[in-house]
Residue frames relative to the residue before (quaternion, step in Angstrom):
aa qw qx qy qz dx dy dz
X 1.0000 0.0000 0.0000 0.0000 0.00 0.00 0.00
X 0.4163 -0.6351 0.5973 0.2581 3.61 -0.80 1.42
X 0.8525 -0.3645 0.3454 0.1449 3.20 -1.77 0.68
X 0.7044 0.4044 -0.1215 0.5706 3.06 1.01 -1.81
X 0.5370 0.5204 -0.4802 0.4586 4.12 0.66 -0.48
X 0.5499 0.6091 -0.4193 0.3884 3.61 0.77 -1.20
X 0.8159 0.2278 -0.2502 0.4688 3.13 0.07 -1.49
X 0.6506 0.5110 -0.4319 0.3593 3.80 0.44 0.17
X 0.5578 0.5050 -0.3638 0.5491 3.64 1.44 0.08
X 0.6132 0.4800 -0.4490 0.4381 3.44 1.19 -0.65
X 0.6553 0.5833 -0.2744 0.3936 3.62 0.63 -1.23
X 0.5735 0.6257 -0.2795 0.4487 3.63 1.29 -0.66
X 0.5399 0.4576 -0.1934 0.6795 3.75 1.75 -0.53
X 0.8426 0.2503 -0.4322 0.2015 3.59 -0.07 -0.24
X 0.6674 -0.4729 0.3171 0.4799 3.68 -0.95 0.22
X 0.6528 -0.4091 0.4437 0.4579 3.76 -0.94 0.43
X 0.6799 0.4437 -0.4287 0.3963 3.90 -0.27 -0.44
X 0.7220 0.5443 -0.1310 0.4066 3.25 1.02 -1.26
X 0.6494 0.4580 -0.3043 0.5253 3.08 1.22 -0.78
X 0.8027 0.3867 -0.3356 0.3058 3.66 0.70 -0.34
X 0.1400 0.7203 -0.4828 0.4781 2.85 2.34 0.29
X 0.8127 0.4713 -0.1838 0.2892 3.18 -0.48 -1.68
X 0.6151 0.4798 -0.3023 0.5478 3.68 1.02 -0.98
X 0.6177 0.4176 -0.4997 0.4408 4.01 0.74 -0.76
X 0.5638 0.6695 -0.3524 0.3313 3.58 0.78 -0.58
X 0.8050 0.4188 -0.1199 0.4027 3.01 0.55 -1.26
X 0.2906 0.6777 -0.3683 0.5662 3.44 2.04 -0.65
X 0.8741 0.2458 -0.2531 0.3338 3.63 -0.40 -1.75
X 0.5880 0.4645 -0.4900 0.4454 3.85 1.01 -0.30
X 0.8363 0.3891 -0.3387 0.1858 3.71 0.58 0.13
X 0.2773 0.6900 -0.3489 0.5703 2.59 2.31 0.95
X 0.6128 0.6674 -0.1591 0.3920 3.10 1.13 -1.28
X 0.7718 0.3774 -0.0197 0.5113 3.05 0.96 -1.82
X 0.4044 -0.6122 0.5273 0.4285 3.60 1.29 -0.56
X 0.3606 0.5654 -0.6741 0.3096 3.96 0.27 0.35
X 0.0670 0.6920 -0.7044 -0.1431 2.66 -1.82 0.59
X 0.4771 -0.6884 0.3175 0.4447 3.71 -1.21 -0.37
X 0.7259 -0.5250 0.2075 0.3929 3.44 -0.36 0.15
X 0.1788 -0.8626 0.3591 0.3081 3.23 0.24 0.30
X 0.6720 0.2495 -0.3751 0.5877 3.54 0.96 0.55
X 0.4354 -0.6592 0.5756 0.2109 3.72 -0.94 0.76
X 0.4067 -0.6530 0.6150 0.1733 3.46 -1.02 1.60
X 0.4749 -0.5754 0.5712 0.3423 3.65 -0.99 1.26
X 0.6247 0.5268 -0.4285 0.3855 3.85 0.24 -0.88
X 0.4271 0.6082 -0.4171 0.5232 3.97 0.95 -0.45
X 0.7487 0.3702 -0.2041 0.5106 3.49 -0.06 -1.51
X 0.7954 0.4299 -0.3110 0.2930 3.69 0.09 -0.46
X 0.5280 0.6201 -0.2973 0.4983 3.04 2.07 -0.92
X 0.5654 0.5995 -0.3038 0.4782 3.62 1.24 -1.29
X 0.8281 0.3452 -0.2596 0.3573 3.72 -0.06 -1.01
X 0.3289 0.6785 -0.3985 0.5221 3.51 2.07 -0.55
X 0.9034 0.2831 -0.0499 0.3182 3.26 -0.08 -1.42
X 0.5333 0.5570 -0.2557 0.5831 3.51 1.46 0.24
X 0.7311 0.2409 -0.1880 0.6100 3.57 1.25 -0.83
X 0.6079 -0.4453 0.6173 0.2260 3.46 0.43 -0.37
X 0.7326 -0.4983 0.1883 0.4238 3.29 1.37 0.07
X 0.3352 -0.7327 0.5150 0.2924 3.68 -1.03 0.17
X 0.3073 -0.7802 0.5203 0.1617 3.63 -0.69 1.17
X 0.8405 -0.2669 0.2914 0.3706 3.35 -1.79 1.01
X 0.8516 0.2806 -0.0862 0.4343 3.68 0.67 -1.15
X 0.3710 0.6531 -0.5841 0.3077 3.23 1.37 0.71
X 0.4437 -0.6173 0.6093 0.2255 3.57 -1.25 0.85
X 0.2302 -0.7365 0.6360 0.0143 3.39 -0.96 1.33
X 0.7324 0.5532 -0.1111 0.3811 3.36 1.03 -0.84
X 0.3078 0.7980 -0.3851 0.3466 3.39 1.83 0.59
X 0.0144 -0.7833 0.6076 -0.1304 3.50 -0.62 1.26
X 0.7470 -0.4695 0.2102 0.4212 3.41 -1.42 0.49
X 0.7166 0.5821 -0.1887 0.3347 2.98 1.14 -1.47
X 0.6807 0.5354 -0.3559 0.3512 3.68 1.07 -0.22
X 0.3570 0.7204 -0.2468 0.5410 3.46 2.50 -0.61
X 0.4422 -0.6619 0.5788 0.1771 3.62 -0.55 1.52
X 0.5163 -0.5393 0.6497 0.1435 3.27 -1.80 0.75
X 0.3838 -0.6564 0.6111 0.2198 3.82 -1.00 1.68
X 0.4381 -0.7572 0.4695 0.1196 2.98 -1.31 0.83
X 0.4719 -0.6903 0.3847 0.3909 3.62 0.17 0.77
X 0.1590 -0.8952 0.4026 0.1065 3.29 -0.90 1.61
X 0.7019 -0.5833 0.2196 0.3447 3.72 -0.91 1.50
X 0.5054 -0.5370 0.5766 0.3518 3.72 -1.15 0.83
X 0.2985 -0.6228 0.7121 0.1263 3.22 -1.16 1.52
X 0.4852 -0.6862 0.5322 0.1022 3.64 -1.60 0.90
């Protein structure tokens, strides 16, 4: 287990207040430290995320999803 899981199992245990304690923390050591985030998300992020959230991506996950295949909202009725 990498370092950074540690401290993300620990953070998994504390109460909400605490955890965002902890996140202001980490915020100022990466001011401190010069970290920044990336400013463009690595697609490999997003795949690693849904990998690990499902348990994996099956044979039939569509890779090839574009705006255009995403239905059109339907305009929603004046409420009275």
């Amino acid at each position: 287990m990498s370092l950074a899981e540690v401290i993300y199992a620990h953070t998994l245990r504390l109460p909400e207040p605490a955890a965002r304690e902890a996140l202001a923390y980490i915020k100022g050591l990466e001011d401190r430290y010069g970290v920044a985030l990336p400013a463009v998300a690595d697609p490999q992020d997003t795949e690693r995320f849904l990998a690990a959230v499902s348990g994996g991506l099956s044979d039939d996950f569509p890779d090839d999803i574009a705006d255009d295949d995403l239905g059109l909202d339907a305009p929603r009725q004046a409420l009275d």
